[in-house]
N, CA, C and O atoms as a Maestro MAE file, in Angstrom:
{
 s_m_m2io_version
 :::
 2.0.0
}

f_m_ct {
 s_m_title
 :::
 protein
 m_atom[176] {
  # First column is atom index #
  i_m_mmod_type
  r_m_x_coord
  r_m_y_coord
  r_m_z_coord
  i_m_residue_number
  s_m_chain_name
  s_m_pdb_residue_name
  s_m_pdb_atom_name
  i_m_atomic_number
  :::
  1 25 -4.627 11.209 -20.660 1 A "UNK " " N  " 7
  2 3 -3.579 10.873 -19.734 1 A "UNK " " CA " 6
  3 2 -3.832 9.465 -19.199 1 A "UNK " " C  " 6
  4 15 -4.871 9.296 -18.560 1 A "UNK " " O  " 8
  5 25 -3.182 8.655 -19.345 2 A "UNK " " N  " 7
  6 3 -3.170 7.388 -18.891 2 A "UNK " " CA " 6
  7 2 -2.716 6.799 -17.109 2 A "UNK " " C  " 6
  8 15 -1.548 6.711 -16.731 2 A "UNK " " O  " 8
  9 25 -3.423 6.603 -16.600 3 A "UNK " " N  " 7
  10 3 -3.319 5.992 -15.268 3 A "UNK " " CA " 6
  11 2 -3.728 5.031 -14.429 3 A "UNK " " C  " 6
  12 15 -4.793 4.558 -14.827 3 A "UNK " " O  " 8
  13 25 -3.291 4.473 -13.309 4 A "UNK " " N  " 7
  14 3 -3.739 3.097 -12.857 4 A "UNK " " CA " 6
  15 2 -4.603 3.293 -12.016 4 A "UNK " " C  " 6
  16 15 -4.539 4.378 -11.440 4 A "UNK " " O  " 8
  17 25 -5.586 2.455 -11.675 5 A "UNK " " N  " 7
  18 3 -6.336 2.514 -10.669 5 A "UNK " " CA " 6
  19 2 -6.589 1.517 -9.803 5 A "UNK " " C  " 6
  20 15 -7.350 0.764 -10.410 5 A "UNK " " O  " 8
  21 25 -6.330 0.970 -8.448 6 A "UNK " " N  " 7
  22 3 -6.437 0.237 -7.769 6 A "UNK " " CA " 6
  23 2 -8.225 -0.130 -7.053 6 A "UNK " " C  " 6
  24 15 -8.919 0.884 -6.988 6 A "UNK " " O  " 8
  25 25 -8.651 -0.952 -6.747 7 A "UNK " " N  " 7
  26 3 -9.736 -1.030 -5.948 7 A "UNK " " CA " 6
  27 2 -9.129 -1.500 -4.459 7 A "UNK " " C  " 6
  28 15 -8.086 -2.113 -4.231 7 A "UNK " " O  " 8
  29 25 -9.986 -1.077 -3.666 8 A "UNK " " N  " 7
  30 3 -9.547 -1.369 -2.340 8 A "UNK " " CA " 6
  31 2 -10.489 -1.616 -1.318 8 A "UNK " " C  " 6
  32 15 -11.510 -0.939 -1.437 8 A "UNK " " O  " 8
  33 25 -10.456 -2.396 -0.328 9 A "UNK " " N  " 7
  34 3 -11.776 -2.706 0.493 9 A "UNK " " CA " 6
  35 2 -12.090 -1.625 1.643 9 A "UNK " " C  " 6
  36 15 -13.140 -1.583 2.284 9 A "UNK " " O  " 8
  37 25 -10.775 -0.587 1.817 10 A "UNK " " N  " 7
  38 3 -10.487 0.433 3.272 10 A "UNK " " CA " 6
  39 2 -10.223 1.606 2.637 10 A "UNK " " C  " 6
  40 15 -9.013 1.829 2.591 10 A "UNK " " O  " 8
  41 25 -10.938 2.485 2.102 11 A "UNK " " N  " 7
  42 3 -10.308 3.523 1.105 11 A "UNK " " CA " 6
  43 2 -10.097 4.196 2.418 11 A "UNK " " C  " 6
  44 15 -9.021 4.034 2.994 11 A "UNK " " O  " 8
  45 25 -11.372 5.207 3.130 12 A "UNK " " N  " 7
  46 3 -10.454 5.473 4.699 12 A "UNK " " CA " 6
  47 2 -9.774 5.157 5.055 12 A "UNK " " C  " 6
  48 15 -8.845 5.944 4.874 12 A "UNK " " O  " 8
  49 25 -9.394 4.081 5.746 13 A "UNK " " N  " 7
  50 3 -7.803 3.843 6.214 13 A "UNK " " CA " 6
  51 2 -6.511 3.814 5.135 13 A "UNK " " C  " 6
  52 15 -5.322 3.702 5.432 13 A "UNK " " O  " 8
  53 25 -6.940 3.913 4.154 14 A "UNK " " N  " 7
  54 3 -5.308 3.792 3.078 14 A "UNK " " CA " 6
  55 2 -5.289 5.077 2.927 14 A "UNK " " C  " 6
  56 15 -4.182 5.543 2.660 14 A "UNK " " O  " 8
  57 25 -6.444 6.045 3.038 15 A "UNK " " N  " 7
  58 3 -6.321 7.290 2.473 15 A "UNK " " CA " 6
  59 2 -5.534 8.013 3.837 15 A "UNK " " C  " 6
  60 15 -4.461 8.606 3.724 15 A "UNK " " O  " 8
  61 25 -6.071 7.895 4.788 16 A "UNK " " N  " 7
  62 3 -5.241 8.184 6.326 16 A "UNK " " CA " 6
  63 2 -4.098 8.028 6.618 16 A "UNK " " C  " 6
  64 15 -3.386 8.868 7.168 16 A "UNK " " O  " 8
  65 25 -3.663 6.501 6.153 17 A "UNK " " N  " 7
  66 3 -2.340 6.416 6.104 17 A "UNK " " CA " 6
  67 2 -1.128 7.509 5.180 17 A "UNK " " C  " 6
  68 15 -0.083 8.039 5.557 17 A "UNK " " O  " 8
  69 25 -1.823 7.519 3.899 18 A "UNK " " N  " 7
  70 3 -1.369 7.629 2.705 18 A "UNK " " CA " 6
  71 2 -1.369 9.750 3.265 18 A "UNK " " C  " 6
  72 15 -0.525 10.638 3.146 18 A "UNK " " O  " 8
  73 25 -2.340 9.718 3.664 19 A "UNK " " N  " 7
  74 3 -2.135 11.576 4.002 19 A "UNK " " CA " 6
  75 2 -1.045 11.620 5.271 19 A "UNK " " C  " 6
  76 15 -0.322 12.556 5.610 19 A "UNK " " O  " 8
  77 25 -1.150 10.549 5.740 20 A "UNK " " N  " 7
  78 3 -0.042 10.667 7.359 20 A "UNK " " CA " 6
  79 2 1.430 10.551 6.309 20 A "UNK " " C  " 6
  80 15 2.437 11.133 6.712 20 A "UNK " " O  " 8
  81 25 1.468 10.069 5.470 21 A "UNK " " N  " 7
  82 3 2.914 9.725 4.853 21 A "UNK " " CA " 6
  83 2 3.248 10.931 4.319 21 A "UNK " " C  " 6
  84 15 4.405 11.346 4.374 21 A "UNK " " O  " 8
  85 25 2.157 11.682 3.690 22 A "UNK " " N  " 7
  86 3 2.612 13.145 2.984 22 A "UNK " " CA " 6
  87 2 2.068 12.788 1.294 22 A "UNK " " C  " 6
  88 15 2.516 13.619 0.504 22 A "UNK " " O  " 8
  89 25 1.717 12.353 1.034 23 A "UNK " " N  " 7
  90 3 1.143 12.221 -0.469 23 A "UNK " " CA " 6
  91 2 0.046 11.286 -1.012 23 A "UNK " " C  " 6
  92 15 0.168 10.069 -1.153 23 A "UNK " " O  " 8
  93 25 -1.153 12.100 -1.324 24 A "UNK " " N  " 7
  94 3 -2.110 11.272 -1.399 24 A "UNK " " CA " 6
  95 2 -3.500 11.779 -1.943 24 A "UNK " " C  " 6
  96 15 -3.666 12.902 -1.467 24 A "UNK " " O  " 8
  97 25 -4.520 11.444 -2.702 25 A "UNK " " N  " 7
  98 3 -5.710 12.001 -3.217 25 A "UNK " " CA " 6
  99 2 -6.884 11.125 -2.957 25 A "UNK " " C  " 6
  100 15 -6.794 10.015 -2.432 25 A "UNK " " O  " 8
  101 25 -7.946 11.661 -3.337 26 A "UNK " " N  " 7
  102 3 -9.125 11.106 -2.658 26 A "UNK " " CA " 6
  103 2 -9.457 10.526 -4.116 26 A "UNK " " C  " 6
  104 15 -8.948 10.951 -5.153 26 A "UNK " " O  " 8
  105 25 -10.697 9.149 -3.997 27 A "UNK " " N  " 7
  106 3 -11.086 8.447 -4.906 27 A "UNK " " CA " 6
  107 2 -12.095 7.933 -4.899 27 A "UNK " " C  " 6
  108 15 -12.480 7.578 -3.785 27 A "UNK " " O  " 8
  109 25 -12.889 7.677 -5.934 28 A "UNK " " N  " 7
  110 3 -14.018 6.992 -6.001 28 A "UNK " " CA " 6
  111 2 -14.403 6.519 -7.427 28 A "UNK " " C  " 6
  112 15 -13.867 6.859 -8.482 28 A "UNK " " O  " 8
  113 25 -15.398 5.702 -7.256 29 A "UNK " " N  " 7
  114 3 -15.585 4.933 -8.740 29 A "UNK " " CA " 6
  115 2 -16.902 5.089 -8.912 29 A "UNK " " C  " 6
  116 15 -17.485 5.116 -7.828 29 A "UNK " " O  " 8
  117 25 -17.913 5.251 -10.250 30 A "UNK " " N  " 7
  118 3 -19.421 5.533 -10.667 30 A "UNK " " CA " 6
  119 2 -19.362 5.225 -11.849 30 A "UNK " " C  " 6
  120 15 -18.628 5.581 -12.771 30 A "UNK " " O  " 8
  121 25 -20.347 4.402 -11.749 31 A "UNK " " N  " 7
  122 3 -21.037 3.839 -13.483 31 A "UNK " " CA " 6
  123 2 -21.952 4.751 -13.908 31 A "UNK " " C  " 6
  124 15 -22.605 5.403 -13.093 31 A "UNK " " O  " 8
  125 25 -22.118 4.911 -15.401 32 A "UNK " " N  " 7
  126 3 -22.703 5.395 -16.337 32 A "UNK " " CA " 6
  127 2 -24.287 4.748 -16.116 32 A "UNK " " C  " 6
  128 15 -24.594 3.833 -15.352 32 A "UNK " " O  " 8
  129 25 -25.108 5.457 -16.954 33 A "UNK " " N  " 7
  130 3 -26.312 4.426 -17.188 33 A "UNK " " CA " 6
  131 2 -26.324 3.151 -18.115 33 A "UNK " " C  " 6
  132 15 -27.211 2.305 -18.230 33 A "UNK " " O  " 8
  133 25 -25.333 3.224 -18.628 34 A "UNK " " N  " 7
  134 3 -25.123 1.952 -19.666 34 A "UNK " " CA " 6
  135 2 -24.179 0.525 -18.611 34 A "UNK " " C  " 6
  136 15 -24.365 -0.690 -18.680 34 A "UNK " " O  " 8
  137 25 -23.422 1.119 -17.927 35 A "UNK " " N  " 7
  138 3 -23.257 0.279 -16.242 35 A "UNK " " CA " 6
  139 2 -21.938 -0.296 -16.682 35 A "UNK " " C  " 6
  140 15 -21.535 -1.449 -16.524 35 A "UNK " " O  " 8
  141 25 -21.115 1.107 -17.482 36 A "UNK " " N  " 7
  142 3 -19.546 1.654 -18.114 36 A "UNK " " CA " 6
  143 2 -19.051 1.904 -16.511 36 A "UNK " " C  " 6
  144 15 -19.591 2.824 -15.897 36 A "UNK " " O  " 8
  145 25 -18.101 1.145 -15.892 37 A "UNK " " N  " 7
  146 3 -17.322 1.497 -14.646 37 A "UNK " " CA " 6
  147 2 -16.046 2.311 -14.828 37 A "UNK " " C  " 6
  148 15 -15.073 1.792 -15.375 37 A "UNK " " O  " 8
  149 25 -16.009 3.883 -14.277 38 A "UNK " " N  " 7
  150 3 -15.153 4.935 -14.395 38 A "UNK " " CA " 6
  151 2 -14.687 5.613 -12.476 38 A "UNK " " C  " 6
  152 15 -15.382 5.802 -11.477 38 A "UNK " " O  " 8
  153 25 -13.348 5.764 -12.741 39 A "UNK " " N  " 7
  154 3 -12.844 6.253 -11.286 39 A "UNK " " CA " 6
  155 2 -12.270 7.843 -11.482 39 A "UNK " " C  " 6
  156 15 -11.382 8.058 -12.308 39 A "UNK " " O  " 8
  157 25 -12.886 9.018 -10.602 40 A "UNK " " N  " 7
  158 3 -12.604 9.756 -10.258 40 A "UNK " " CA " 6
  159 2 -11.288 9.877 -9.100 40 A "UNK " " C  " 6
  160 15 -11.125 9.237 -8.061 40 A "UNK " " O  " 8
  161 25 -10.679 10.648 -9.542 41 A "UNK " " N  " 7
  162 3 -9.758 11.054 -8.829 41 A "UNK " " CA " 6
  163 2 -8.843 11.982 -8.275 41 A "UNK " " C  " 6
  164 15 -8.135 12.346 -9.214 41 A "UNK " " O  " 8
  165 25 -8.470 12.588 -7.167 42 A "UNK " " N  " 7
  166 3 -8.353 14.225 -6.996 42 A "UNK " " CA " 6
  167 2 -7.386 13.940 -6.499 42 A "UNK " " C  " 6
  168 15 -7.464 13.300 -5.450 42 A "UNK " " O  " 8
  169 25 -6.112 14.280 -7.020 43 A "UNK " " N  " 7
  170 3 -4.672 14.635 -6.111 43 A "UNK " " CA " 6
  171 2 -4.856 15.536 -5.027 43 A "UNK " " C  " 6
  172 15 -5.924 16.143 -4.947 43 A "UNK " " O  " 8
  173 25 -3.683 15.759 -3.919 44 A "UNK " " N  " 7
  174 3 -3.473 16.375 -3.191 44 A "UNK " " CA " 6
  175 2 -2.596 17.761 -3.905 44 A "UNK " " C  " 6
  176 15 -2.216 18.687 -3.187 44 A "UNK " " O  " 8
  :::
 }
 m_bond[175] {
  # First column is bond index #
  i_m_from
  i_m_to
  i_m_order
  :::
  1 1 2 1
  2 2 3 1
  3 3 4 2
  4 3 5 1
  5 5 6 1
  6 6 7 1
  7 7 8 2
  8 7 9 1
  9 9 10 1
  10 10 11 1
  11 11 12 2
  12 11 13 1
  13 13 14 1
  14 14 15 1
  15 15 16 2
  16 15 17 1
  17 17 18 1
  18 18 19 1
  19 19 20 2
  20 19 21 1
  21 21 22 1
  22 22 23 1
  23 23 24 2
  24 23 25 1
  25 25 26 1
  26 26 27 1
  27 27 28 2
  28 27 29 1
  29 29 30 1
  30 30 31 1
  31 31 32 2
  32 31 33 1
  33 33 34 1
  34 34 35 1
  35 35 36 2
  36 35 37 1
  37 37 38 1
  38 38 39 1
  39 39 40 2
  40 39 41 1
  41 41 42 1
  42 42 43 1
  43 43 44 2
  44 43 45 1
  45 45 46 1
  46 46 47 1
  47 47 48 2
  48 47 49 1
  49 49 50 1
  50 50 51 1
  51 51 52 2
  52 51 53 1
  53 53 54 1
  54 54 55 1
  55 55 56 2
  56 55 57 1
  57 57 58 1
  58 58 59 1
  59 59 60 2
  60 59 61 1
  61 61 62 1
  62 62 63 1
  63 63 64 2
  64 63 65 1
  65 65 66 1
  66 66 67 1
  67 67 68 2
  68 67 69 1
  69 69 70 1
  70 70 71 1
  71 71 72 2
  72 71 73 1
  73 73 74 1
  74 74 75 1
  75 75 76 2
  76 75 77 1
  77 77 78 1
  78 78 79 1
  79 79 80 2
  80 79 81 1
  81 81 82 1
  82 82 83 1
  83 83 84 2
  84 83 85 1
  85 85 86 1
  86 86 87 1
  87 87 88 2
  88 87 89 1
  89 89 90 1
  90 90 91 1
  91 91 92 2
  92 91 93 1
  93 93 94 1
  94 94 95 1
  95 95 96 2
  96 95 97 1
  97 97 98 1
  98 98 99 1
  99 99 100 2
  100 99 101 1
  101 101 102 1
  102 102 103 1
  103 103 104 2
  104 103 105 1
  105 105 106 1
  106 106 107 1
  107 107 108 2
  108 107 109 1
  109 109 110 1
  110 110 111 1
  111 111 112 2
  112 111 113 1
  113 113 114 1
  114 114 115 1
  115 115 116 2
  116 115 117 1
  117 117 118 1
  118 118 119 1
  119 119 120 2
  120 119 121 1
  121 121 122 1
  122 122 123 1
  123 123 124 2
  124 123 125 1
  125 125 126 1
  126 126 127 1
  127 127 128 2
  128 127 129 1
  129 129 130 1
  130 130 131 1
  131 131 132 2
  132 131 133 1
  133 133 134 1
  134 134 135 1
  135 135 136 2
  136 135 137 1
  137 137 138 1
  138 138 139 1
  139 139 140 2
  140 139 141 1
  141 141 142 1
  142 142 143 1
  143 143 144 2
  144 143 145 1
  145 145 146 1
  146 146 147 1
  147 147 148 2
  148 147 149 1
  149 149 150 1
  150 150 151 1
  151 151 152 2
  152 151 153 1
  153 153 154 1
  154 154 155 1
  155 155 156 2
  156 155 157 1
  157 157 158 1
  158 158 159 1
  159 159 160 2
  160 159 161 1
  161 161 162 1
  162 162 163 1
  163 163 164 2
  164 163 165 1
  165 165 166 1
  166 166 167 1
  167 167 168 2
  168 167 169 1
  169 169 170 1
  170 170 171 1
  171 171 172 2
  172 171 173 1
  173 173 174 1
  174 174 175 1
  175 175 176 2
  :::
 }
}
């Protein structure tokens, strides 16, 4: 499944906002041991 991923400097506050609006999932990003950059991501 193909999708975008933004980086952001306030993930708390966009995520706060973004749950006050009514639609929104939590996020984060983790490298591999080879130091491969991949983002997790959990809808609401």
């Amino acid at each position: 499944m193909e999708s975008i991923c933004f980086e952001v400097t306030e993930l708390d506050e966009l995520y706060d906002q973004m749950k006050r609006a009514g639609g929104c999932g939590r996020a984060f990003y983790f490298y591999d041991p080879d130091g491969n950059k991949y983002a997790a991501w959990q809808g609401v």
